[in-house]
C-alpha positions in Angstrom: 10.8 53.4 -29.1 12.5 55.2 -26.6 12.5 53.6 -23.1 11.9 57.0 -20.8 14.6 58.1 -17.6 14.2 57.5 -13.8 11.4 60.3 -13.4 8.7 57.0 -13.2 5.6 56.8 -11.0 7.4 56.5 -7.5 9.3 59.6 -7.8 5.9 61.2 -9.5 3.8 60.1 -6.8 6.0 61.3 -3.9 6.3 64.5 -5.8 2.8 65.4 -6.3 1.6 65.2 -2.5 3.9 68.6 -3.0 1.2 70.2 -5.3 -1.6 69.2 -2.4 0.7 70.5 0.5 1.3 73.8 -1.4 -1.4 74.8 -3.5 1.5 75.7 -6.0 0.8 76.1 -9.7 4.7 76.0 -10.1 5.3 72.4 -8.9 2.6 71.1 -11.3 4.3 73.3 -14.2 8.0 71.4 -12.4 6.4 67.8 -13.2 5.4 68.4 -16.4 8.8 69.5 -17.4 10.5 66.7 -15.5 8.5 64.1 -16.8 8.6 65.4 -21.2 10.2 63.7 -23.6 14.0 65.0 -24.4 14.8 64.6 -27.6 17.0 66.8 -29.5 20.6 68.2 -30.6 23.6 67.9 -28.4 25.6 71.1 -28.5 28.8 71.9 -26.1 31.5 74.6 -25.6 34.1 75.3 -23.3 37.3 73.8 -22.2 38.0 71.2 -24.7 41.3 70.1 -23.3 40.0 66.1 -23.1 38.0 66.8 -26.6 35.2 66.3 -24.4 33.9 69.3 -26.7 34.1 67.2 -30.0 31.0 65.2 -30.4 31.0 62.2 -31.5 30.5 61.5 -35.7 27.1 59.1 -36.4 25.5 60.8 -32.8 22.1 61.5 -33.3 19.0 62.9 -31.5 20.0 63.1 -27.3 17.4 62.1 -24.3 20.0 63.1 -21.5 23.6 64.5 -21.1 25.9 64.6 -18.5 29.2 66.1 -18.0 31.7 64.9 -15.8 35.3 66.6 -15.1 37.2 65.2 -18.1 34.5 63.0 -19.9 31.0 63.5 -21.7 27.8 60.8 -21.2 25.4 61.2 -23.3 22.0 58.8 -24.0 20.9 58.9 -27.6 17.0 58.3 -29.0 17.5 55.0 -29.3 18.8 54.5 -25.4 22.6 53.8 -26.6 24.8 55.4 -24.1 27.8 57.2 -25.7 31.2 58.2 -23.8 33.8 60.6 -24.9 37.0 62.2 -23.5 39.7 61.4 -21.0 39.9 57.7 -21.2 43.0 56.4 -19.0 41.0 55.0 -16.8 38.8 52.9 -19.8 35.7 55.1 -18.6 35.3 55.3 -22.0 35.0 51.7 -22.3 31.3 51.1 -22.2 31.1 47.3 -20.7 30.1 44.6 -23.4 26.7 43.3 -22.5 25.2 47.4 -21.8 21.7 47.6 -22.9 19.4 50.4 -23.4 20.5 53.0 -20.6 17.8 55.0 -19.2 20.3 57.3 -16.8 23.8 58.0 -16.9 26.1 60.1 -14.4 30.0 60.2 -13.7 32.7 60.9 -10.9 36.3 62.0 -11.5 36.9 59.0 -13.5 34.1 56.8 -13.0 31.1 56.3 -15.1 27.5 54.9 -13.8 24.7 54.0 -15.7 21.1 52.4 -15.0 19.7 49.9 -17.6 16.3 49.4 -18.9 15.8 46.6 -16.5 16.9 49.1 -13.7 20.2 47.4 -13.6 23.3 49.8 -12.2 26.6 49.2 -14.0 29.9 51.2 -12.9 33.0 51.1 -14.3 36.7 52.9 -14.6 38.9 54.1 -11.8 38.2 51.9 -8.9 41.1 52.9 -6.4 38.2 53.5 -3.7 36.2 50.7 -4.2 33.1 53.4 -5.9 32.8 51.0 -8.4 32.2 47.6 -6.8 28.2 47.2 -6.1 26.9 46.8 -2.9 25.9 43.2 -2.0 21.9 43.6 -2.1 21.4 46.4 -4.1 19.0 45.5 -6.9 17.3 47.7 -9.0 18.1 51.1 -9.0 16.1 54.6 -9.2 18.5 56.7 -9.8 22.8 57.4 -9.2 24.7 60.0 -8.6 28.9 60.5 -8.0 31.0 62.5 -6.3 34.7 62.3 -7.2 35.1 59.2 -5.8 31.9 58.0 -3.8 28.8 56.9 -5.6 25.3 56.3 -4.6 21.8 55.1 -5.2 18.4 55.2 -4.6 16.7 51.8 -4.9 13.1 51.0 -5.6 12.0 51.1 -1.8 13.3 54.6 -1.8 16.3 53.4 0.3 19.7 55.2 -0.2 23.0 53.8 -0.6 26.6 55.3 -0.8 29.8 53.6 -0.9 33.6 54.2 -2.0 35.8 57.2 -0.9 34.8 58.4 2.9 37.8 60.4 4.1 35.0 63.3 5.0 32.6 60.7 6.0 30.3 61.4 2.6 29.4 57.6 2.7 27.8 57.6 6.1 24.4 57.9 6.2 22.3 59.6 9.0 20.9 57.0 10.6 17.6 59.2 10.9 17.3 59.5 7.4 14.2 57.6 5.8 13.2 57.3 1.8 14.7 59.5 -0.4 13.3 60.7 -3.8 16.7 62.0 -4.8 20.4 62.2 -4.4 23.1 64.2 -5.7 26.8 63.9 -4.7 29.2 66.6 -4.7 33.3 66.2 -5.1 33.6 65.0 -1.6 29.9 65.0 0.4 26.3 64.1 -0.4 23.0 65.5 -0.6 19.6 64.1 -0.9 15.8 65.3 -1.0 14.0 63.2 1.4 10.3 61.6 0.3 9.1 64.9 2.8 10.8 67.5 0.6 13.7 68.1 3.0 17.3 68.6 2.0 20.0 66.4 3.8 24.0 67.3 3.2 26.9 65.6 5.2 30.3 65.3 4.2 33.1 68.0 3.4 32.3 71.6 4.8 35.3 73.1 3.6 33.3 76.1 2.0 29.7 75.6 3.8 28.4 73.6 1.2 26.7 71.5 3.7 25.1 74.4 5.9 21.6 74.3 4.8 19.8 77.4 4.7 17.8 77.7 7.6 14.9 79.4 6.0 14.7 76.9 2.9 11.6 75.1 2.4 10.8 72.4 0.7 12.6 71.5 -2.4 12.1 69.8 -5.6 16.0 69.6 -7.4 19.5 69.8 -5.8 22.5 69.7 -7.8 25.9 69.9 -6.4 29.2 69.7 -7.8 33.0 70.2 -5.6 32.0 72.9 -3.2 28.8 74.5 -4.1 25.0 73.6 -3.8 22.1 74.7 -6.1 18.4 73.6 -4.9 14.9 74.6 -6.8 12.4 74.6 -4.1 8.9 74.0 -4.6 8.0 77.8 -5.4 10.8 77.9 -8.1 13.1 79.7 -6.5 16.4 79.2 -7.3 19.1 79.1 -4.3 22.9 78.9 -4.2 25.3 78.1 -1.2 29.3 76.9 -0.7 32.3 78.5 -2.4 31.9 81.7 -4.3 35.5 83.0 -5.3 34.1 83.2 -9.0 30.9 84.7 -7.9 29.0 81.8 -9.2 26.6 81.9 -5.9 25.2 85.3 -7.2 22.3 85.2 -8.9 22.0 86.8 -11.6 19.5 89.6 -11.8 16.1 89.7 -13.4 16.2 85.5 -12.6 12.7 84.6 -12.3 11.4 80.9 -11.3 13.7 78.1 -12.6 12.6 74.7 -13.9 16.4 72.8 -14.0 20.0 73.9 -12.8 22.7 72.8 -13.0 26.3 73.5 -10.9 29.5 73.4 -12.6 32.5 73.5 -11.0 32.8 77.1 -10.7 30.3 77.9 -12.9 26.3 77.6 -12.3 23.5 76.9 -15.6 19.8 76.9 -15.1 16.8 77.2 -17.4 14.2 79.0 -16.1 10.1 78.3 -17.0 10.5 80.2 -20.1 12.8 78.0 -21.6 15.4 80.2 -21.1 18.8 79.2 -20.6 21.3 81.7 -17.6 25.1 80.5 -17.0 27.5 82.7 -14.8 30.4 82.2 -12.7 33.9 81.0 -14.3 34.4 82.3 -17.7 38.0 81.6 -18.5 37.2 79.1 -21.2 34.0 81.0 -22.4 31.6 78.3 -20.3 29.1 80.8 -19.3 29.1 82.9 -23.2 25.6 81.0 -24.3 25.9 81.4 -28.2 24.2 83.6 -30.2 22.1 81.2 -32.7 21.4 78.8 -29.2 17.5 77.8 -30.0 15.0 76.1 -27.5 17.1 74.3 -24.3 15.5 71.2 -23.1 18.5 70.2 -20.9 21.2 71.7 -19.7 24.5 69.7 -18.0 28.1 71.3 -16.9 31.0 71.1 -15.0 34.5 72.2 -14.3 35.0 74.6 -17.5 32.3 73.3 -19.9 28.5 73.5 -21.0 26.2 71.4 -22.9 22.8 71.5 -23.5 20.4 69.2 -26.0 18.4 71.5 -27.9 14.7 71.3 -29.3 
């Protein structure tokens, strides 16, 4: 029986007073898709320099991928979290006593997983303290990790952010109220607030943090060292930050998009077809989707790798 990921009532609830405020067939179509089972194939290309390529003999069926910089997460159909890659820093090493994981993300070299009891558990390069666990934070809605920062949502809808704060990505505006999601980027953090609004603070080396002042609301933000990718609630797809690989232009003929994903110079996002669009970097052949590529349910990348889990 597979124990389903973080997208539970809360984060539904919140989400749905979207579909009253808009009258906008596309967020309804957004839940749905957020809230399907995954289950499928795992299939990556790319740089393979860590063998973060080479998956792992006995892995089955996938409910959720992630890739980090140097490593690869991955949640099979039976909630057993897999690691592979890099692993001087034992992020590798999943901790004895891990569960059933219903989410996984990663930093640099750190690793972060929520249990089925909504337990978070962190572990590998700790030289900024983005491992150690708040005192007080219980259960956990959801993680996310920048290099070396991490933070989390609890079940009150409360974020937290701790580790690495040279750019001041751990401070919190102290305005800020619930947050329905958070996403960190190499050195800042962004978050969707329980209104729809997009928060960034942090490093604004490359604008990353400049907000758009015509976006709406939005539904998904996904950030990885210098750029920003949002959905907002109409399905529009919008890009902002560093664009020397031209990975903030969106490609042509890209319609209304259901997931993205942002890669270290390299952008993937499947759009309500089912479609699967990758640009940007393409020294390592990231963004050359293959040929025989079947139904995407999921898509994850970063630095000069893709993934997806296929139907």
């Amino acid at each position: 029986m597979q124990v389903q990921n973080y997208h539970d009532p809360i984060e539904k609830l919140i989400l749905a007073d979207y579909h009253e405020d808009n009258g906008n067939e596309f967020i309804a179509q957004f839940l749905r898709n957020q809230a399907k089972e995954v289950k499928g194939k795992l299939v990556c290309w790319g740089d393979n320099e860590y063998g973060q390529c080479n998956i792992p003999a006995g892995l089955g069926k996938v409910i959720q991928l992630y890739y980090s910089p140097y490593n690869v997460s991955a949640i099979d159909e039976n909630n057993k979290l897999w690691t592979w890659g890099d692993n001087e820093n034992r992020q590798c090493d999943i901790p004895e006593g891990l569960g059933r994981v219903i989410q996984v993300k990663a930093g640099s070299l750190h690793i972060a997983s929520i249990d089925e009891n909504r337990k978070l558990w962190i572990w590998g390069q700790n030289y900024n303290r983005q491992c150690n666990i708040p005192e007080g934070l219980d259960k956990v809605l959801q993680v996310s990790c920048g290099y070396w920062h991490t933070s989390a949502i609890d079940l009150d809808g409360k974020l937290w952010v701790w580790g690495y704060n040279n750019f001041n990505q751990c401070d919190i505006p102290s305005d800020l109220g619930k947050v329905i999601e958070v996403s960190c980027g190499a050195y800042y953090t962004t978050v969707i607030d329980e209104n729809g609004k997009l928060w960034a603070w942090g490093n604004n080396e490359c604008g990353q943090c400049n907000i758009p002042k015509n976006l709406g609301k939005v539904l998904q933000v996904s950030c990885c060292s210098y750029e920003t990718t949002v959905i907002d609630v109409h399905g529009k797809l919008w890009i902002w930050g560093q664009n020397y690989n031209r990975q903030c232009n969106i490609p042509e003929g890209l319609g209304k998009v259901l997931q993205v994903s942002c890669g270290t110079w390299h952008i993937a996002v499947i759009d309500v077809n089912g479609k699967l669009w990758v640009w940007g970097y393409n020294d390592f052949s990231q963004c050359d989707i293959p040929s025989d590529l079947g139904k995407v349910l999921q898509v994850s990348c970063v630095k000069n790798a893709t993934g997806v889990i296929l139907e």
